[in-house]
C-alpha positions in Angstrom: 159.2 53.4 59.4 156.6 53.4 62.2 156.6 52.0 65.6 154.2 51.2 68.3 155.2 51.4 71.8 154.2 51.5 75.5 155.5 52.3 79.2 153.6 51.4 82.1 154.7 52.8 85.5 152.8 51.9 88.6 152.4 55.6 90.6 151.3 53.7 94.0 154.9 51.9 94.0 156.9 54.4 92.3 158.2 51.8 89.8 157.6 50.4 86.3 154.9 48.1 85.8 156.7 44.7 85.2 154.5 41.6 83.7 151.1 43.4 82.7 150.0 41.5 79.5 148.7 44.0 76.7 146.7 43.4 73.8 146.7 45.3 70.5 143.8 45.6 68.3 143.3 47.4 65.1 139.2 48.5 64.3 138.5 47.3 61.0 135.5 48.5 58.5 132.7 46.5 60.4 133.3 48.2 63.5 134.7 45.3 65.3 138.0 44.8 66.7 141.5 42.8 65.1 143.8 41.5 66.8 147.2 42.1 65.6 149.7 41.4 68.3 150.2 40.9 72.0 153.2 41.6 74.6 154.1 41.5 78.5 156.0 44.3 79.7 159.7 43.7 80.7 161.6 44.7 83.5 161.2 48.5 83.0 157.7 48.2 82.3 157.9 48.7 78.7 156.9 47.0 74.9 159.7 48.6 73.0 157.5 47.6 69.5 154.0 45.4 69.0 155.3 45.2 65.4 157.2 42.7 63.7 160.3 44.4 62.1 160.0 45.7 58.7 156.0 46.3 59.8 154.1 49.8 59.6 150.9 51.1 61.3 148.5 52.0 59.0 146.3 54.8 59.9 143.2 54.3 61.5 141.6 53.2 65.3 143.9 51.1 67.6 143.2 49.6 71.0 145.6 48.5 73.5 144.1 46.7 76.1 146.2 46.3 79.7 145.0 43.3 81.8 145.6 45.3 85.1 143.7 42.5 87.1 146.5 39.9 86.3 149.5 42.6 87.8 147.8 43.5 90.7 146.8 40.0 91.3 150.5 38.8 91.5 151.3 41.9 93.5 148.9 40.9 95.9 146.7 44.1 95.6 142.9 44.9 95.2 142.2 46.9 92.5 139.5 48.5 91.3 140.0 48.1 87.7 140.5 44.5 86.1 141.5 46.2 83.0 142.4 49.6 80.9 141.7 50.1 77.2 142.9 52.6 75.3 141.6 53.5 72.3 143.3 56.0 69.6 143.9 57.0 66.5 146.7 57.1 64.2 146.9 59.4 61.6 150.4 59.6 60.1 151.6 56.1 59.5 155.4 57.5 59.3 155.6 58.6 63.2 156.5 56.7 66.0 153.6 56.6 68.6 154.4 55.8 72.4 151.0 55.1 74.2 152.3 55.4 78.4 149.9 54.2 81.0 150.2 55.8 84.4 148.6 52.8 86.9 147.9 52.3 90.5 145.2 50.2 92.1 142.3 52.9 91.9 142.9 55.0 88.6 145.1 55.7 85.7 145.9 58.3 82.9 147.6 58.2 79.6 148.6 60.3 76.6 150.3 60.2 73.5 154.2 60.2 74.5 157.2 60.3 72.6 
């Protein structure tokens, strides 16, 4: 069975990323975008699983979409970027996939975790 996870930590506290809404979206034939589920990360700035139990991935394009602007807002920091999406693309709908977001106010990098 698949799962779909995520990790934020914020690099310019040193912590996790507590509270950033997040957005998953699914590409569909058209080109457009579907959205499929949303989450807030918890304490340890994670979404353990977007997916109902008992759900799989299929393969194709997904997009998870972090509304930065709202966490740095209720840190009380200025950041540069209001949001991160992050598109990708699942090919083996068997695997887990754990899509981590390293954040601070003025950049960010992610890749395909475990």
């Amino acid at each position: 069975m698949s799962t779909l996870s995520t990790h934020v930590l914020d690099t310019h506290r040193g912590r996790p990323a507590a509270g950033v809404p997040i957005a998953l979206e699914v590409q569909v034939s058209s080109g457009e975008w579907k959205e499929l589920a949303r989450g807030v990360t918890n304490d340890d700035g994670r979404v353990r699983d977007f997916l109902p139990a008992g759900a799989r991935v299929e393969t194709g394009v997904y997009r998870m979409s972090f509304d930065t602007g709202t966490y740095f807002r209720l840190l009380g920091v200025k950041g540069f970027y209001p949001s991160v999406s992050v598109v990708f693309e699942l090919a083996a709908p068997d695997e887990h996939y754990h899509v981590p977001l390293l954040l601070s106010p003025f950049g960010y990098s992610t890749y395909r975790g475990s």
